[in-house]
N, C-alpha and C positions, 0 to 999 in steps of 0.2 A: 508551476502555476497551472490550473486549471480554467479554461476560457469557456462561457458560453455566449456565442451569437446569436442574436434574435432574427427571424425574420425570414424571407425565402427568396430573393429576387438576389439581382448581377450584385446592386451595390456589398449586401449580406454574404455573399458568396465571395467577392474580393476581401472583406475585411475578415471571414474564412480563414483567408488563403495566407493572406500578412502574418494572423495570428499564428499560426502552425510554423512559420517559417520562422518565427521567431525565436533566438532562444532561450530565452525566459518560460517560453509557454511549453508546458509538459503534454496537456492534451487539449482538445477544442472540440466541442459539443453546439449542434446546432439545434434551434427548436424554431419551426417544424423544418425548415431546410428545404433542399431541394435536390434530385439527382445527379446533379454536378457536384453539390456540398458533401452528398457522401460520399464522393471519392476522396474527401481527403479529413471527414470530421465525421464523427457518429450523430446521426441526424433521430433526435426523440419527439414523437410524434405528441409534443404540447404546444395549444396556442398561443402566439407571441404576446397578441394583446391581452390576456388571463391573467392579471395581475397576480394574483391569489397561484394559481399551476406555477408559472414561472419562478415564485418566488418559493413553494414547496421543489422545484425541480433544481433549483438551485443547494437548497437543503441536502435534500437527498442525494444529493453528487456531490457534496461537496465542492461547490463550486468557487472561485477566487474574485472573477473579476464578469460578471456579466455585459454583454456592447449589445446596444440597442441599435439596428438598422432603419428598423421604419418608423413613420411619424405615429401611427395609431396606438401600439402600446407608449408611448412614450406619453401622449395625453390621457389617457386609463390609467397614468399613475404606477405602471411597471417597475420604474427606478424609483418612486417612495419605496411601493412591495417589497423589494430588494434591500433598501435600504434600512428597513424597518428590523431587517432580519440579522443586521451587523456586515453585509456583505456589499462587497464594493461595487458599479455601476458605472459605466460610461453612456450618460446624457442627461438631460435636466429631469428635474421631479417634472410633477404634473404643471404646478402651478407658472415654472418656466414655458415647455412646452404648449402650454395658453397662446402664445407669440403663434404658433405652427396651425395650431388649432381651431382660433380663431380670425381669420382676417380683419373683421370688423372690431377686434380685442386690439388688434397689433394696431392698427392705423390710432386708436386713441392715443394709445399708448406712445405713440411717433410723435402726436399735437404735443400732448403734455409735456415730453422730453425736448419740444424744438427743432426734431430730427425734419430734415425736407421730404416732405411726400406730395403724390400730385394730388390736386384737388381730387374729393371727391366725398360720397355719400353713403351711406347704410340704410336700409330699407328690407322690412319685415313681411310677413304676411298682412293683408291690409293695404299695402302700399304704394300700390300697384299704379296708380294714376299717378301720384310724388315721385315715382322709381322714373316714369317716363319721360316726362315735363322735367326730368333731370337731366335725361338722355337729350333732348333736345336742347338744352343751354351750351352744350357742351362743344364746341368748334370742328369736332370731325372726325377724330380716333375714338374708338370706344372701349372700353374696359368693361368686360361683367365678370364680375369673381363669386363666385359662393364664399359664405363665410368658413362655412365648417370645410373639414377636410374632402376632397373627392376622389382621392388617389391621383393628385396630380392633371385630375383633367379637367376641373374644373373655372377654367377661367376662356373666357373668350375674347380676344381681341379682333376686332372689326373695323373699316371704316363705313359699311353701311348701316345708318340708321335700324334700316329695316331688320338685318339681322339681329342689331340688337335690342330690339324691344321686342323679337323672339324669343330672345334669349333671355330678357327680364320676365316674360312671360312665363317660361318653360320653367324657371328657378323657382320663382315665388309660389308656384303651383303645386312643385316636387314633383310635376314630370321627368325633369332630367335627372336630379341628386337626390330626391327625395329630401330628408327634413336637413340636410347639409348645405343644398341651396333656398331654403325656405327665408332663412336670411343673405344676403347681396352687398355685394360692394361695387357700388361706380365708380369706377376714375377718370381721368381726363386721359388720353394716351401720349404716352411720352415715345419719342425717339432716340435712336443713337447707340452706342455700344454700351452694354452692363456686365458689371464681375459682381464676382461674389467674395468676400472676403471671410473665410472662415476661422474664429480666434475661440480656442479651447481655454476654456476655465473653471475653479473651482469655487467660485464665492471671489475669491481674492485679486482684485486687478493687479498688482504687483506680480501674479503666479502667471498671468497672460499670457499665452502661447497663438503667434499666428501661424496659419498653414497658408503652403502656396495659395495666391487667388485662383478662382477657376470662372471659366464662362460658359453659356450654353448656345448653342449652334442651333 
């Protein structure tokens, strides 16, 4: 079987490293990779989020099983591309990836299903005075999340006021994220220890596979 990894960073480069070790997997191709990943996978200079590239790169190699790393092609719809083309994909289409995508998507989506989440609110461009007068209801932890995606660095938690209606300020403007935080998610802050439970599926709950839990430090 022929593997390609998406992406360039540690996570990409360990799910690399598994691949090749495996042995099922005959070769492992990475797009774009990184200098560590060529040591042990031929690394081809296409970008991961290119739906359209990825999915002729797959073509043209003849590829088995493409694994997506990061969250950006994964919302640009990569795994439809892929999919479209008869070839197999580890991660959700686009329309899952919505959950990763958009913050202010996923929290609906938590109300509607009854899932427990902390209070909290959405607010746009416009909003700017409702964003605040939010911040100030709110008992003492703060949460400022951008909706869209920021690589990870997009959320700020604070107990001072002040910091955070900088930080609602700095969002709503696209100073900080530009149009990723132009939309905002408040929360109330919560305390205590959090894991993450990661469970692989294909459509099917019956097929449900859990992976060890993991926490962040």
């Amino acid at each position: 079987m022929r593997a390609l990894v998406l992406g360039a960073g540690g996570r990409e480069h360990a799910l690399a490293r598994g691949l090749a070790l495996a042995p099922s997997v005959d070769e492992v191709l990475c797009a774009p990779g990184n200098p560590g990943m060529a040591e042990l996978a031929e690394c081809v200079p296409v970008a991961a989020d290119d739906p359209a590239a990825v999915a002729d790169l797959a073509d043209a190699r003849a590829v088995d099983l493409v694994v997506v790393g990061p969250e950006l092609p994964l919302v640009h719809g990569v795994v439809d591309a892929v999919g479209a083309r008869g070839r197999l994909a580890f991660g959700p289409v686009a329309a899952g990836a919505r959950l990763e995508g958009s913050k202010a998507w996923m929290k609906e989506v938590l109300v509607a299903a009854g899932i427990p989440t902390a209070a909290h609110r959405t607010f746009g461009p416009g909003d700017e005075a409702a964003a605040l007068a939010f911040l100030d209801s709110l008992p003492g932890l703060y949460v400022v999340k951008t909706a869209g995606l920021a690589a990870g660095k997009g959320v700020v938690v604070t107990e001072s006021i002040a910091d955070a209606r900088t930080a609602v300020r700095d969002y709503l403007s696209g100073a900080a994220f530009g149009d990723a935080g132009r939309t905002l998610v408040i929360e109330e802050g919560l305390t205590g220890p959090e894991v993450s439970l990661l469970v692989v599926c294909n459509g099917d709950p019956a097929g449900a596979r859990r992976l060890a839990p993991a926490q962040d430090f």
